[in-house]
C-alpha positions in Angstrom: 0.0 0.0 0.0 1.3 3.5 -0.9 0.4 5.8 1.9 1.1 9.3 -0.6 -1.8 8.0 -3.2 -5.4 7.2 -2.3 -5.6 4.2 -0.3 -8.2 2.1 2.0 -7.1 0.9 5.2 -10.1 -2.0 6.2 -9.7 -3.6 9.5 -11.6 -7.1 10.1 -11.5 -8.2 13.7 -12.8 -10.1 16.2 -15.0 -8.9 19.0 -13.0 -8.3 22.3 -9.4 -7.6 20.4 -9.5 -3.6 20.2 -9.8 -3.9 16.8 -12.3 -1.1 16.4 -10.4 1.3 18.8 -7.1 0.1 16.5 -8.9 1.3 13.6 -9.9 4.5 15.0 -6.4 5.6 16.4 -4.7 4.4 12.4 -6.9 6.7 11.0 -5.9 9.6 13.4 -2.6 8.9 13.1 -2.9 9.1 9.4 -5.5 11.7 9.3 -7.9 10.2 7.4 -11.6 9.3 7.7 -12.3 6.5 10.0 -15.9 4.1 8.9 -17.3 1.3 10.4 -20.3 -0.6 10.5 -22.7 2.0 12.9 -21.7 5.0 10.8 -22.9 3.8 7.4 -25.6 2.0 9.0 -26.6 5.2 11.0 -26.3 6.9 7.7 -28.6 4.8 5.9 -31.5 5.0 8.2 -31.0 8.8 8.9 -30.6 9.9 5.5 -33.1 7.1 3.9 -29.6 5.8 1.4 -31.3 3.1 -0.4 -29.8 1.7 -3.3 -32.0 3.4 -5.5 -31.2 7.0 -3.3 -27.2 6.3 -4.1 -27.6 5.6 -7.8 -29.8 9.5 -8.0 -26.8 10.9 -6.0 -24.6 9.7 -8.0 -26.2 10.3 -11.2 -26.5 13.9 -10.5 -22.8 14.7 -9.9 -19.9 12.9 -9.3 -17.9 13.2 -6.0 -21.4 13.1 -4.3 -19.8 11.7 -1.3 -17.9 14.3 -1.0 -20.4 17.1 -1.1 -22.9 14.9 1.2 -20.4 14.6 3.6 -20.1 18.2 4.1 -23.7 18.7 5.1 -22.4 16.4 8.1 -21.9 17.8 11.0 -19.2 15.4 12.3 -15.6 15.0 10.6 -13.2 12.3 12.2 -14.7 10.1 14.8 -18.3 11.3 13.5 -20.0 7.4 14.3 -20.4 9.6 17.9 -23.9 10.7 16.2 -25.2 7.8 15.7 -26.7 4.1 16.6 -23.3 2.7 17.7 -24.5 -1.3 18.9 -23.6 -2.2 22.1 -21.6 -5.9 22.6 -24.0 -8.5 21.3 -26.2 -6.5 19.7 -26.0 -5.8 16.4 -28.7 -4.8 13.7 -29.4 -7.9 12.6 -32.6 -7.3 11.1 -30.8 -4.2 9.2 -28.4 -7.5 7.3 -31.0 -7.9 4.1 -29.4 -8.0 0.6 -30.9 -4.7 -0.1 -28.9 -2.9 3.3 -26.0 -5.1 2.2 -26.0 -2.7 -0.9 -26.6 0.1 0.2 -23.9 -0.1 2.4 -21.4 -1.5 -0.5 -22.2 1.3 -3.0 -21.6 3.7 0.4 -18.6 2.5 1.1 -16.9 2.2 -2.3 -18.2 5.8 -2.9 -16.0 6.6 -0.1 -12.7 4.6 -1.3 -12.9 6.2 -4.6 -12.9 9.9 -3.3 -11.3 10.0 0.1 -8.4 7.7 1.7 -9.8 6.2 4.9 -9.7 3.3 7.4 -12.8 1.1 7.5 -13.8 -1.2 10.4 -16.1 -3.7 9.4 -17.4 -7.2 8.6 -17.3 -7.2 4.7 -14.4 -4.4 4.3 -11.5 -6.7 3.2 -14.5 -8.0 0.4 -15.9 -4.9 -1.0 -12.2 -3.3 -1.3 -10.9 -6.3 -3.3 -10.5 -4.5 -6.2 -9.3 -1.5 -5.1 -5.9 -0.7 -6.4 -4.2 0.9 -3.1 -5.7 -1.4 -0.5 -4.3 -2.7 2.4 -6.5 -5.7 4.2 -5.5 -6.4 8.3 -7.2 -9.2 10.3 -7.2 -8.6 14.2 -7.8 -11.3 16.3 -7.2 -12.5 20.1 -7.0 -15.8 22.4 -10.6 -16.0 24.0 -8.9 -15.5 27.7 -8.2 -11.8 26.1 -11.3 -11.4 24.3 -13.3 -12.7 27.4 -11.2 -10.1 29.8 -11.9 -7.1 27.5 -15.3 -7.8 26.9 -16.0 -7.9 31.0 -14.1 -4.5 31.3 -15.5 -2.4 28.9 -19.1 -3.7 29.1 -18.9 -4.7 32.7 -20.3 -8.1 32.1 -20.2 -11.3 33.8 -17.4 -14.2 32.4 -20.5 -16.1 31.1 -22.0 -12.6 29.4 -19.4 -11.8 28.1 -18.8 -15.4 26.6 -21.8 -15.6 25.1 -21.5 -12.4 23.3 -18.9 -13.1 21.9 -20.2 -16.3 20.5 -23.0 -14.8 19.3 -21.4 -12.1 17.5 -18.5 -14.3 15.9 -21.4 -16.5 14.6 -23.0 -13.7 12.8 -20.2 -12.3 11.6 -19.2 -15.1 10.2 -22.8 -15.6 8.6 -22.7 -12.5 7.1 -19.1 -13.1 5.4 -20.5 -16.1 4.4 -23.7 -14.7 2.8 -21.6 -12.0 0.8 -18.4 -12.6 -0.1 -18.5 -16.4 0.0 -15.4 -17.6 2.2 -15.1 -17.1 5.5 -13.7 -14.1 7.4 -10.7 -16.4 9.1 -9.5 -17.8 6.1 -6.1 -15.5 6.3 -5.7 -15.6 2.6 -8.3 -12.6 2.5 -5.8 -10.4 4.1 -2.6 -9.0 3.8 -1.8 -8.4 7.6 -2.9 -10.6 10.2 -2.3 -9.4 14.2 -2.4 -11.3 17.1 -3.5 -8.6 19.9 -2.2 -10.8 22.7 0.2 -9.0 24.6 -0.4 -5.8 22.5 -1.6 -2.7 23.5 -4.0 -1.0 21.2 -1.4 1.8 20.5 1.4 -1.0 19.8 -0.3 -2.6 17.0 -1.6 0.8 15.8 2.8 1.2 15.5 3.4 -2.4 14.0 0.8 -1.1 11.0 2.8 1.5 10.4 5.7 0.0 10.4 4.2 -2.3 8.0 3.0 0.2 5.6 6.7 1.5 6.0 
């Protein structure tokens, strides 16, 4: 990946690794746009962004991203204004083939205009074909995960295990569904990180290292 062109930074990772918060400090520290999952979901129920809607903003002017975005009043970090899921709880009912999309034409709007770090289940798929991409799997023993989890969301060992098992197994559906292969096969990704032993700002460092 060539950080001085237009590039796409997407992050897959499992629940409980900091893989979110990873995502979110990479893009500061390259000053980009960070995206995941609750922003262009929030964005598609606030602002109605069918399929249909995307193709008329497109069709009237190109870099419509762009000039939609301004009307936003966030900027970096902006998911703070909107629906961000709590653990276990994701939009599951929002996962039709129609959001699904929406929320592909949304986001490969967004890689062709701006350079950005997306955080999300199908990023390292709808980015395949993007010619400055770079695609990072985050993932963590279930002892770390587990500890995390408890932490931030002050669950219980049990909560917290089942959320995670929940949310692993419909993440892994909705890879599935999509893109056809499954989300830990490692050949969908050019970076794979153990967060074991890492702090959030560490591995934030061994990306950048790897982008050099």
């Amino acid at each position: 990946m060539n950080k001085n062109e237009k590039f796409v930074i997407t992050i897959n990772r499992e629940l409980g690794s900091g893989g979110r918060t990873v995502g979110r400090k990479l893009a500061e520290k390259l000053s980009v746009e960070f995206y995941d999952k609750a922003v262009i979901k929030g964005l598609q129920e606030k602002f109605h962004l069918t399929v249909e809607e995307i193709e008329k903003l497109k069709g009237r002017k190109q870099g419509w991203w762009a000039d939609f975005k301004r009307q936003l009043s966030g900027g970096p970090g902006m998911s703070a204004n909107y629906y961000i899921p709590k653990v276990g709880d994701e939009p599951e009912l929002l996962d039709t083939d129609q959001v699904f999309k929406a929320e592909t034409e949304i986001l490969s709007s967004i890689g062709t205009e701006e350079s950005c770090v997306v955080a999300g289940r199908s990023g390292f798929f709808v980015f395949r074909n993007h010619p400055n991409h770079l695609s990072i799997l985050i993932q963590a023993s279930m002892p770390f995960r587990l500890e995390r989890v408890m932490r931030k969301q002050n669950l219980t060992e049990e909560e917290a295990r089942k959320a995670i098992e929940h949310v692993d197994k419909m993440r892994e559906n909705y890879v599935k569904k999509y893109a056809k292969t499954s989300r830990y096969d490692t050949r969908n990704y050019d970076l794979v990180i153990t967060a074991d032993g890492k702090t959030e700002d560490e591995i934030v460092e061994l990306i950048l290292q790897y982008i050099g």
